[in-house]
C-alpha positions as CSV (number, residue, x, y, z in Angstrom):
1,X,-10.2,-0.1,-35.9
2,X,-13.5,1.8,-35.3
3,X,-14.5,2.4,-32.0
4,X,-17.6,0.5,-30.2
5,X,-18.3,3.3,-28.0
6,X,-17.1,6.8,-26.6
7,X,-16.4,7.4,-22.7
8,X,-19.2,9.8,-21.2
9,X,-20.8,10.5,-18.2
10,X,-17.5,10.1,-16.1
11,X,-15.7,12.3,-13.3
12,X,-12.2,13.8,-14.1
13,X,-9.6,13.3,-12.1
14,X,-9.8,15.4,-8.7
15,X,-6.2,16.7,-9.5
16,X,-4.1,19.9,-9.2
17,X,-6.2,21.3,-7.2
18,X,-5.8,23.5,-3.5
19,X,-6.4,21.3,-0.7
20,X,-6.1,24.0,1.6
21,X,-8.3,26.4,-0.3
22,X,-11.1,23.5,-0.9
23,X,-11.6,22.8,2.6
24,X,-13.3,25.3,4.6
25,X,-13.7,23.4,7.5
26,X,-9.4,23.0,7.8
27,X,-8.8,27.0,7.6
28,X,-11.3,27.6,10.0
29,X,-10.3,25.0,12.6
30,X,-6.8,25.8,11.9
31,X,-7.3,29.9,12.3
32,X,-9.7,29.0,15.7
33,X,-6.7,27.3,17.3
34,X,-3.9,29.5,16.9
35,X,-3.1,29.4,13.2
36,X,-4.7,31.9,11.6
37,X,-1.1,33.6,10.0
38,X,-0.1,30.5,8.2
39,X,-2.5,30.6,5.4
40,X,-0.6,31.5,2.6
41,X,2.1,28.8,3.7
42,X,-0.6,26.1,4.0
43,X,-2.1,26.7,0.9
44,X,1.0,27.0,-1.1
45,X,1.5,22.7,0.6
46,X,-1.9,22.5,-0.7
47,X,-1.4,23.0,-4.0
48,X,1.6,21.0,-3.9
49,X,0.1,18.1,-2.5
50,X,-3.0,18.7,-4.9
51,X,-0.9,18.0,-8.1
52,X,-1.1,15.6,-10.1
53,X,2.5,14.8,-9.6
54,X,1.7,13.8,-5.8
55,X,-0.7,11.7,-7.0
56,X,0.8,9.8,-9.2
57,X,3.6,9.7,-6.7
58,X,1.2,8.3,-4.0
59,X,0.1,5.7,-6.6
60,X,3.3,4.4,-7.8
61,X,4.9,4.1,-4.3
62,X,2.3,1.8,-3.4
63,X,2.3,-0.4,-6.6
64,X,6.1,-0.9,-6.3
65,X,6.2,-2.5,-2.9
66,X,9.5,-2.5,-0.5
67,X,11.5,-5.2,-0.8
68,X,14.1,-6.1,1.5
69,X,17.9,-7.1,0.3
70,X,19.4,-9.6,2.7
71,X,22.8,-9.9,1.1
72,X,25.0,-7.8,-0.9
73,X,26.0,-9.6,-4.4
74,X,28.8,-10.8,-2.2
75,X,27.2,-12.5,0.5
76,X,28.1,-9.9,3.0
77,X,24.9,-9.4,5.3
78,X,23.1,-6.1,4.5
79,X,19.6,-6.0,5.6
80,X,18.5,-3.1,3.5
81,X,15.1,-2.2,2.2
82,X,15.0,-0.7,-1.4
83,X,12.1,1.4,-2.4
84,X,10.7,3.0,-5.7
85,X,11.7,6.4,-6.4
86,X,8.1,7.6,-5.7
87,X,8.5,7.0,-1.7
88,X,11.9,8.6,-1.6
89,X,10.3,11.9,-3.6
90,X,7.2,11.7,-0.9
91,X,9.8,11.9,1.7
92,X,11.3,14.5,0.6
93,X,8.6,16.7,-0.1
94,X,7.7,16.1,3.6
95,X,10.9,17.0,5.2
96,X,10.9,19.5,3.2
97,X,8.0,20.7,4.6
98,X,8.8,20.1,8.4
99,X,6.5,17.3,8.6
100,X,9.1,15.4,10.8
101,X,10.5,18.5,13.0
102,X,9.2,21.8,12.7
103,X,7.2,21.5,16.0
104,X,10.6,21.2,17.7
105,X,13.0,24.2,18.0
106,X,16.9,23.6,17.0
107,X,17.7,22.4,20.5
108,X,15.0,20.2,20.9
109,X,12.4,22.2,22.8
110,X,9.0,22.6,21.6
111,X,8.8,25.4,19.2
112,X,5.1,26.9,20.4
113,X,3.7,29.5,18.3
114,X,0.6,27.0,17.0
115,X,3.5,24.8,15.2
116,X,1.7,21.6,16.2
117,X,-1.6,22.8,14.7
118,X,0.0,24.5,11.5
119,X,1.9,20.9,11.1
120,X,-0.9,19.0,11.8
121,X,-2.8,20.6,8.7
122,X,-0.2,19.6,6.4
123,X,0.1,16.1,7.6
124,X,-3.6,16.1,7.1
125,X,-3.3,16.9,4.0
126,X,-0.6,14.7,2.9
127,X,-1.7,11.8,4.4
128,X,-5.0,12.3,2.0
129,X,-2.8,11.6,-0.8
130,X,-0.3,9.2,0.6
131,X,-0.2,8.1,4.1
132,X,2.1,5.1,4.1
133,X,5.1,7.5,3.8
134,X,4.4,9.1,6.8
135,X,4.9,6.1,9.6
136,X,8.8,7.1,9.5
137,X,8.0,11.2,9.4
138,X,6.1,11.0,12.3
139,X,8.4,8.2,14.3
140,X,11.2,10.5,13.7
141,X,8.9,14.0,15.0
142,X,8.1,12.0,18.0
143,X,11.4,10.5,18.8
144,X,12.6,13.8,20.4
145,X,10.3,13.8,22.9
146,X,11.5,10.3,24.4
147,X,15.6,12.1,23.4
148,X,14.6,14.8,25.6
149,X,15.4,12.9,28.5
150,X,18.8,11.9,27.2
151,X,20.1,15.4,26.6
152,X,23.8,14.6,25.4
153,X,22.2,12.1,23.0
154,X,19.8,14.6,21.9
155,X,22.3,17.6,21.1
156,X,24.2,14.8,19.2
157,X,21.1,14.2,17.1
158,X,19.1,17.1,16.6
159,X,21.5,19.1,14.5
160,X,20.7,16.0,11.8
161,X,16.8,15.7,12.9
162,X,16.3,19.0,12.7
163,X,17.3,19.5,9.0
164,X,14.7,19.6,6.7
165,X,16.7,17.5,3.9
166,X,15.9,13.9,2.9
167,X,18.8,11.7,3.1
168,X,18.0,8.1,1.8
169,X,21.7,7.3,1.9
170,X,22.6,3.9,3.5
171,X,25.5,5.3,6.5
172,X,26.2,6.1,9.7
173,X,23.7,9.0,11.0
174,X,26.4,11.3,11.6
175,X,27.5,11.8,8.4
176,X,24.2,12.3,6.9
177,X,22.3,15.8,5.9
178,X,19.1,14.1,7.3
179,X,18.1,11.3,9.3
180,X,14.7,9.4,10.5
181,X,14.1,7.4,13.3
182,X,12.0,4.0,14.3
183,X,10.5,2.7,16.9
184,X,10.5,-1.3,18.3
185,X,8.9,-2.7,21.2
186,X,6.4,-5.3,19.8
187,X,7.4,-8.6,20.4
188,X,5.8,-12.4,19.6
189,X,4.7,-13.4,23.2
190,X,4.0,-9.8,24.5
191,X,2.0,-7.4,21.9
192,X,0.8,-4.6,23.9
193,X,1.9,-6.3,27.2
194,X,5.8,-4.9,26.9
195,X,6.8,-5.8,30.1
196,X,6.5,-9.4,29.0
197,X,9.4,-8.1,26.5
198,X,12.3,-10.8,26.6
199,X,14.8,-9.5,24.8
200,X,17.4,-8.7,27.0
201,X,20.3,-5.7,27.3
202,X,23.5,-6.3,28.7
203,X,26.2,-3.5,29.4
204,X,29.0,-3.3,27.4
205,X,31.3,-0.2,28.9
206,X,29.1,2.8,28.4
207,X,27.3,1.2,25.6
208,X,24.9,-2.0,25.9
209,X,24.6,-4.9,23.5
210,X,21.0,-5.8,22.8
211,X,19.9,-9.9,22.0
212,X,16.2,-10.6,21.4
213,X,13.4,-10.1,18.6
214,X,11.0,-7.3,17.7
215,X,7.9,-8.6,16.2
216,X,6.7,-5.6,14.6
217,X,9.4,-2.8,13.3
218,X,7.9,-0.8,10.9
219,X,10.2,1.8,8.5
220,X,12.9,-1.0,8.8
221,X,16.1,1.6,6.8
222,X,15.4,4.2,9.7
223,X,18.8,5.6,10.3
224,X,18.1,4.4,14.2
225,X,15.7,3.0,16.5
226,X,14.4,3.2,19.8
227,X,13.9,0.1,21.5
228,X,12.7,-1.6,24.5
229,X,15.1,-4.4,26.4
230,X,15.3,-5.8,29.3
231,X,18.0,-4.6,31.7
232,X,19.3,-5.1,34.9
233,X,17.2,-3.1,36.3
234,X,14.2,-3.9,34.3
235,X,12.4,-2.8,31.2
236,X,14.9,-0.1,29.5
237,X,14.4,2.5,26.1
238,X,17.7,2.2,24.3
239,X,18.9,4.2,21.0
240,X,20.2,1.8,18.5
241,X,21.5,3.0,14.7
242,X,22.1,1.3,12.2
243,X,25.8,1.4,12.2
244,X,27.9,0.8,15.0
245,X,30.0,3.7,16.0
246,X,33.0,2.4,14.3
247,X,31.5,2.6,11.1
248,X,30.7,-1.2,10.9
249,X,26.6,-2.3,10.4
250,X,25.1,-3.2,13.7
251,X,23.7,-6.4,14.4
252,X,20.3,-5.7,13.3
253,X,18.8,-8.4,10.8
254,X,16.1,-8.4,8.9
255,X,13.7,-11.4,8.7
256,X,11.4,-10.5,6.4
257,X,9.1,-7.7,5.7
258,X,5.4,-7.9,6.5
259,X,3.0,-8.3,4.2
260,X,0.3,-5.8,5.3
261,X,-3.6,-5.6,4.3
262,X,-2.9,-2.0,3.8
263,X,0.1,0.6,4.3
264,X,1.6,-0.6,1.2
265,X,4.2,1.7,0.5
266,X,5.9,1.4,3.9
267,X,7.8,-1.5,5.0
268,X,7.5,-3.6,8.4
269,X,9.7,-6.0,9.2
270,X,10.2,-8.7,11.9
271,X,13.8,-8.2,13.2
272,X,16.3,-10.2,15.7
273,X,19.3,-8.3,17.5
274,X,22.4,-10.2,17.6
275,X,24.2,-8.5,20.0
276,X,23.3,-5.0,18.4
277,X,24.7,-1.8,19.7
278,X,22.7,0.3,22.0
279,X,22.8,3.5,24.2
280,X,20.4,3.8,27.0
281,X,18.2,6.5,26.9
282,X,17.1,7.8,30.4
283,X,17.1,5.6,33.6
284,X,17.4,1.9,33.6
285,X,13.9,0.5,34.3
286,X,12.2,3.5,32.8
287,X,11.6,2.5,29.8
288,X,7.9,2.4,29.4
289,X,8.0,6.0,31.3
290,X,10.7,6.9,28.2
291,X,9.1,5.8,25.4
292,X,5.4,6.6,26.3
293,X,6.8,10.5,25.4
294,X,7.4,9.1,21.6
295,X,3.8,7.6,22.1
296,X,1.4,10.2,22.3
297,X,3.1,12.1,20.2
298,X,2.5,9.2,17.4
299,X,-1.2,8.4,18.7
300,X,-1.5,12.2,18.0
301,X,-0.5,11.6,14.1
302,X,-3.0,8.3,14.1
303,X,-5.8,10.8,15.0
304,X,-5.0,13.8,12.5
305,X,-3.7,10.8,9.5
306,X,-7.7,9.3,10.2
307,X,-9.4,12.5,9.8
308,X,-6.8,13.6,6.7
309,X,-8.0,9.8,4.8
310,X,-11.5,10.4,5.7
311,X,-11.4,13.9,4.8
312,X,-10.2,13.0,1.1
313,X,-12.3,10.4,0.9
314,X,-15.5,12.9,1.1
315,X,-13.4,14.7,-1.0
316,X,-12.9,12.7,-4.0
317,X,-16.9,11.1,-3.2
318,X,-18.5,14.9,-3.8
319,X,-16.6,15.5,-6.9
320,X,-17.6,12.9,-8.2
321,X,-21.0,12.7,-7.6
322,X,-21.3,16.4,-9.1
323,X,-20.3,14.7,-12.1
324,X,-21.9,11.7,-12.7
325,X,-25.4,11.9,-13.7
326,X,-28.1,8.5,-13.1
327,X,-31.5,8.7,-13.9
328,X,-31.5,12.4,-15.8
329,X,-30.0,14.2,-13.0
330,X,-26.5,14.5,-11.5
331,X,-26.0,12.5,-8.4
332,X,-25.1,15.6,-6.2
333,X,-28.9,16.4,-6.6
334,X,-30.3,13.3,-5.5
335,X,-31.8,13.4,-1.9
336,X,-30.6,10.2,-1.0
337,X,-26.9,11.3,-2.5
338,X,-27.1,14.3,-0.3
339,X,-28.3,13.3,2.4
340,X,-25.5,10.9,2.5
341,X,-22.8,13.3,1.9
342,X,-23.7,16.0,4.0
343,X,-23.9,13.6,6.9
344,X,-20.5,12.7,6.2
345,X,-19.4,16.3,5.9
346,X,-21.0,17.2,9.3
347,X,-18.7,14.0,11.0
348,X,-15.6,15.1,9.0
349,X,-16.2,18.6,10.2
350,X,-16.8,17.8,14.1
351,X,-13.5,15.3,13.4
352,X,-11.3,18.6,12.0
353,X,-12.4,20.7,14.5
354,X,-11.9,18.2,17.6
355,X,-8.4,16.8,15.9
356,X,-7.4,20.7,15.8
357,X,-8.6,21.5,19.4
358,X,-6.1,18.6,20.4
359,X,-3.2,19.9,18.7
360,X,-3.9,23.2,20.3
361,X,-3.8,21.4,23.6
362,X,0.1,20.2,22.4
363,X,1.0,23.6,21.6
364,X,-0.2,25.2,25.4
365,X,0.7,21.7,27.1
366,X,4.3,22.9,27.8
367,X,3.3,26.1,29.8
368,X,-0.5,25.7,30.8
369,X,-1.9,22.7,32.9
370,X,-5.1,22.5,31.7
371,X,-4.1,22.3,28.3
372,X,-1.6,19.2,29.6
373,X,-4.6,17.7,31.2
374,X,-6.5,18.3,27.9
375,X,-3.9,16.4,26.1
376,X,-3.4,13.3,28.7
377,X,-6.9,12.6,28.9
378,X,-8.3,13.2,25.2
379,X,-5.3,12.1,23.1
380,X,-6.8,8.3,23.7
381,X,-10.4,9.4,23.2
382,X,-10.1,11.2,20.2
383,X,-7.4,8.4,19.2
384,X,-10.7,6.0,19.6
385,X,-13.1,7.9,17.9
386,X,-11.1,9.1,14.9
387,X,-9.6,6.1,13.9
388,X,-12.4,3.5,14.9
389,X,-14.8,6.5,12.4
390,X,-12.2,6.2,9.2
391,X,-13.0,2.3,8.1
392,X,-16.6,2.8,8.0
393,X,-16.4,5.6,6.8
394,X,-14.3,5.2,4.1
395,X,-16.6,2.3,2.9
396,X,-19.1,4.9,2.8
397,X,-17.1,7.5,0.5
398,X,-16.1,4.2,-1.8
399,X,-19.9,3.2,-2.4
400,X,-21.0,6.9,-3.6
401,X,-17.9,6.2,-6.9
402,X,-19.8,2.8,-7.3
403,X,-17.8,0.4,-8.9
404,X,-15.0,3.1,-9.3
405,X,-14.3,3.6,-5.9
406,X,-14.0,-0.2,-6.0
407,X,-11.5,-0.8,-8.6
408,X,-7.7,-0.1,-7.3
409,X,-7.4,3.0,-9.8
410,X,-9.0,4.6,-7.1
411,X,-7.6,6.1,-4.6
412,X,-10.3,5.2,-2.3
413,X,-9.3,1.4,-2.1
414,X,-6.2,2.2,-1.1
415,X,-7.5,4.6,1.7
416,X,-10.2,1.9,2.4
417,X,-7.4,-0.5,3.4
418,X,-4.9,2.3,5.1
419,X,-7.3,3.0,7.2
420,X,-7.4,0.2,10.3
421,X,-4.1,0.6,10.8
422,X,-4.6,3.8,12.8
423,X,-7.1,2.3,14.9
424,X,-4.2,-0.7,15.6
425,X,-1.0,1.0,16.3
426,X,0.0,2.9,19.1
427,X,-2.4,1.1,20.8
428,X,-5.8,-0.8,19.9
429,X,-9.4,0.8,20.9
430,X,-9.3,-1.2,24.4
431,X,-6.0,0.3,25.4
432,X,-7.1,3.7,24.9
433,X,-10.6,3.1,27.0
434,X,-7.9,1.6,29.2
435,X,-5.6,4.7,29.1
436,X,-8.7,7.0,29.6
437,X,-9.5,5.4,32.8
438,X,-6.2,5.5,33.9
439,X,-6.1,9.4,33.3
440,X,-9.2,10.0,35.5
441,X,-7.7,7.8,38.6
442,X,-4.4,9.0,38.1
443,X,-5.3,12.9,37.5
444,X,-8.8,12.7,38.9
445,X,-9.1,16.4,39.8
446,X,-7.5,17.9,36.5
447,X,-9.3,15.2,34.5
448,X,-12.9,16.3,36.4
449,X,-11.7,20.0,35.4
450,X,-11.4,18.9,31.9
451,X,-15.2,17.5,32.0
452,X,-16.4,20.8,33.7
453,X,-14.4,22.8,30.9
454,X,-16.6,20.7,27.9
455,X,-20.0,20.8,30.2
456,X,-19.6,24.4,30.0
457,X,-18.6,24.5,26.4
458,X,-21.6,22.3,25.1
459,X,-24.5,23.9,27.6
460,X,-27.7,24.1,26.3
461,X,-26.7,21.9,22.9
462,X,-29.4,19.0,22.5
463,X,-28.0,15.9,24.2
464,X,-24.7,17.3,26.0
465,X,-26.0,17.0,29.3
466,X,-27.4,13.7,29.1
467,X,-24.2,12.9,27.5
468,X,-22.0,14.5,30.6
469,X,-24.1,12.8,32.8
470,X,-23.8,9.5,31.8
471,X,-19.8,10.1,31.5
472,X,-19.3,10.8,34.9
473,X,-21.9,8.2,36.0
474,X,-20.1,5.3,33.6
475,X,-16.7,6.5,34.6
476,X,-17.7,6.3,38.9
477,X,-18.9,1.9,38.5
478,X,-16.6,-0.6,39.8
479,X,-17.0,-2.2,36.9
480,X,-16.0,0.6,34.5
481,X,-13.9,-1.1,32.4
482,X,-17.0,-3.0,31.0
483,X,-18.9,0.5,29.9
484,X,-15.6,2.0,28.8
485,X,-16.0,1.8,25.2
486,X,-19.4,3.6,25.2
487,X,-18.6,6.3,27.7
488,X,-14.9,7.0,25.8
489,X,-17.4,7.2,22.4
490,X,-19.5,9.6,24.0
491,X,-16.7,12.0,25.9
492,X,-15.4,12.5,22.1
493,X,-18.7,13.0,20.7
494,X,-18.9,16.0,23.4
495,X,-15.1,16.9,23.0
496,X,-15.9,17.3,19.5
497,X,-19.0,18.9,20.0
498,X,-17.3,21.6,22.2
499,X,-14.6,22.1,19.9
500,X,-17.1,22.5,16.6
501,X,-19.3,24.8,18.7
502,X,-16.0,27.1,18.9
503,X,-16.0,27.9,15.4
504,X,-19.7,26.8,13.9
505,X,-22.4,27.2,16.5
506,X,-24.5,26.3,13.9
507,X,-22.9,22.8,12.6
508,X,-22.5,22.1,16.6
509,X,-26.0,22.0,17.0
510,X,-26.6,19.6,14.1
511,X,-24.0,17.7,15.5
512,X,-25.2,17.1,19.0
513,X,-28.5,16.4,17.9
514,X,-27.8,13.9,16.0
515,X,-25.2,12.3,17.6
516,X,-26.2,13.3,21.5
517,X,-29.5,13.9,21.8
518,X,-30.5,10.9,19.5
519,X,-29.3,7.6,18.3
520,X,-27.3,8.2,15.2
521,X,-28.3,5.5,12.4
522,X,-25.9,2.8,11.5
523,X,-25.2,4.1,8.5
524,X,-24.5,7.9,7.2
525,X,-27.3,9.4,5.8
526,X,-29.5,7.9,8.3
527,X,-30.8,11.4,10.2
528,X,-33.2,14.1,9.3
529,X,-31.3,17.8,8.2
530,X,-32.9,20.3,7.5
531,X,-32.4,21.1,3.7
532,X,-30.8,24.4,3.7
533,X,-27.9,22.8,6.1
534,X,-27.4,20.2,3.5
535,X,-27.0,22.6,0.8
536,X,-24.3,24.5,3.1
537,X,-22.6,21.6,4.5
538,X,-22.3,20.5,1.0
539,X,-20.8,23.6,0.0
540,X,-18.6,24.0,2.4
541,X,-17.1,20.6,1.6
542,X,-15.7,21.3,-1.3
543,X,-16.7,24.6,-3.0
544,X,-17.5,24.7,-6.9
């Protein structure tokens, strides 16, 4: 059989390769805010998560969907959720890694030392090659903030948290050499309003027993979950495993698992509590106060997971661009081409840099209070702004492949349709405008420190005063609520804008000016570098 034609002009795969080492922008963010020592270790993950192997492990775990077993071959009720061998390796490799503990010390304090930001790198770098995986990693990372408050119920768990094995193992927690954790509070009539939560907690000795529904559950063969009921005396957090204590499975069941635009490899389920075993975790009526601890923690992860997809989306768009050649010439040396790209590799830089600063602010939160203020009143903004970026954005990298970023071989469809999930959990844009506002009338003087702190780090960049200005003026109406989306868009822009200038004066300027001191055009591409900061933008993106 002759052949009709031979296969030229095509990109190779962008495969086993260093992530660290290939992003510039990453190692210097991560050495401005505290981790300048873990290089080696981060680019030893790099490499890892570089392979080929990864890849194809990212790619098969989202072919072969979750699918959830009801009943045993005997009829016994089950509920489990079985999962292709490629999700259970990318777990593994991620505990492995610490992904779901190492910012915690053994007895569940915060381990300082720049663990958040050294972690945060990695999960940026995994979730560029597969970010479905990661929903349970981070649940069960953030879990021991809201077990903090609970401290038997935290010593009883974080000698099995804090392993860095990967037990997939249907059994009780206790007798596992790993375990992850979920989260529930979503429920039909209630969404983001979870004090309109019905399902309902009733004391059973020192335990509860929990009747009711959760909507949404994602990363439904957690080893537990924490979950919000109503109480006595009101809206309670409640740990509930899996098994019941005397070894028998807990009335969780299973309805059916979602099926999801994107997020393919991970399951979410809709789920009803028959009377499921629970153990309250803080105060009764605290709940919201509880859980909110797991929160910001997770709306952290939505923010770094955004910047990782859009990050390998430039990624894979720039290698192949310097491969393909259209009209004599390759597309890397189009103008058009690079104007495009390098306006893309200015955002993904500001994004690195700001998502970095933030994770600096976790690290210091515990023992300076302007770094807690830093991290109440940003982690919604940058939430916004990150997540609310990555869609758009990711359209952008998929049209510079063509028709390849199109097909599903890509990886780029699949980040194209991971991506607005970030922006929807842990809370939609309008709940983080909301949550912003709340932080300047509930912290008013740190949060005005906080603005004084970014004035001072952006002075004299094009736009940053006219930016600050109009901040504090939106922020000050009675009607607030109606300018909040602008004026949250624009305290990131300057948030990120400060935290660039910290490590490239000279991309911070290009940054402000076109996104401060101008209107930035719709589209990327849209603004007028000069061409030597193309060339080095370009570079620095992803060195040849």
């Amino acid at each position: 059989m002759s052949l009709t034609h031979e296969v030229l002009n095509q990109s190779p795969p962008f495969a086993d390769v260093d992530l660290f080492a290939l992003d510039t922008a990453l190692a210097e963010a991560v050495a401005a805010n505290g981790g300048a020592g873990a290089g080696r270790e981060l680019s030893e993950f790099g490499r890892h998560w570089g392979s080929a192997v990864m890849a194809e492990r990212g790619r098969l775990a989202n072919e072969n969907t979750p699918k959830l077993r009801t009943f045993d071959s005997k009829g016994n009720r089950r509920d489990q959720v079985e999962f292709h061998p490629a999700y259970h390796e990318l777990m593994a490799h991620s505990a492995h890694a610490g992904l779901h503990n190492s910012t915690w010390s053994p007895d569940g304090r915060p381990a300082g030392k720049a663990s958040e930001v050294v972690r945060a790198a990695k999960f940026y770098m995994a979730a560029g090659v597969e970010t479905g995986h990661l929903c349970p990693i981070t649940m069960t990372r953030a879990s021991v903030a809201a077990l903090a408050v609970q401290p038997d119920l935290l010593n009883g768990t974080m000698p099995v948290i804090g392993t860095r094995a990967y037990d997939p193992t249907f059994a009780p927690w206790p007798t596992k050499r790993g375990m992850t954790l979920g989260m529930g509070m979503t429920e039909k009539q209630g969404g983001t309003d979870v004090r309109a939560n019905m399902t309902r907690a009733e004391r059973d000795g020192s335990a509860y027993r929990i009747t009711g529904h959760k909507w949404f559950m994602s990363a439904p063969m957690c080893d537990a979950f924490l979950v919000l009921a109503q109480a006595e005396q009101g809206l309670s957090c409640f740990f509930m495993p899996r098994f019941h204590p005397d070894g028998s499975v807990n009335a969780i069941e299973f309805q059916r698992l979602k099926d999801k635009l994107g997020n393919r490899s991970n399951a979410s389920s809709e789920v009803e509590f028959l009377g499921a075993y629970g153990e309250l975790v803080g105060e009764e009526g605290k709940g919201i106060r509880t859980i909110i601890q797991m929160v910001q923690l997770t709306r952290q992860d939505c923010a770094i997971a955004s910047v990782g997809l859009m990050r390998s989306g430039l990624a894979h768009a720039l290698h192949h661009v310097r491969h393909r050649s259209v009209f004599q010439k390759h597309l890397a040396d189009q103008p058009l081409m690079r104007a495009v790209l390098s306006d893309m590799a200015l955002h993904v830089e500001a994004s690195i840099a700001l998502v970095m600063r933030l994770c600096r602010a976790f690290d210091g939160a515990p023992v300076d209070a302007n770094e807690a203020a830093y991290m109440r009143l940003l982690t919604p903004a940058i939430k916004y702004w990150t997540c609310k970026s990555a869609p758009g954005f990711l359209y952008e990298a998929m049209e510079c492949l063509g028709g390849n970023g199109y097909v599903e071989e890509s990886i780029l469809a699949r980040h194209y349709r991971e991506a607005p999930v970030n922006a929807i959990w842990e809370g939609s844009g309008n709940v983080m405008c909301l949550d912003v506002l709340r932080a300047l009338s509930r912290e008013a003087e740190a949060a005005t420190g906080i603005l004084q702190r970014l004035a001072e780090e952006t002075h004299g960049l094009p736009g940053a005063g006219e930016a600050m200005a109009f901040i504090g003026k939106a922020f000050r109406r009675p009607d607030a609520e109606g300018v909040a989306r602008l004026a949250v868009e624009k305290l990131a822009l300057l948030a990120a804008t400060a935290a660039l200038n910290q490590i490239s004066p000279r991309h911070s300027e290009l940054f402000a000016t076109t996104r401060l001191a101008g209107n930035h055009g719709g589209m990327y591409g849209a603004v007028d570098l000069p061409p030597d900061d193309i060339g080095r933008l370009l570079d620095r993106a992803l060195p040849q």
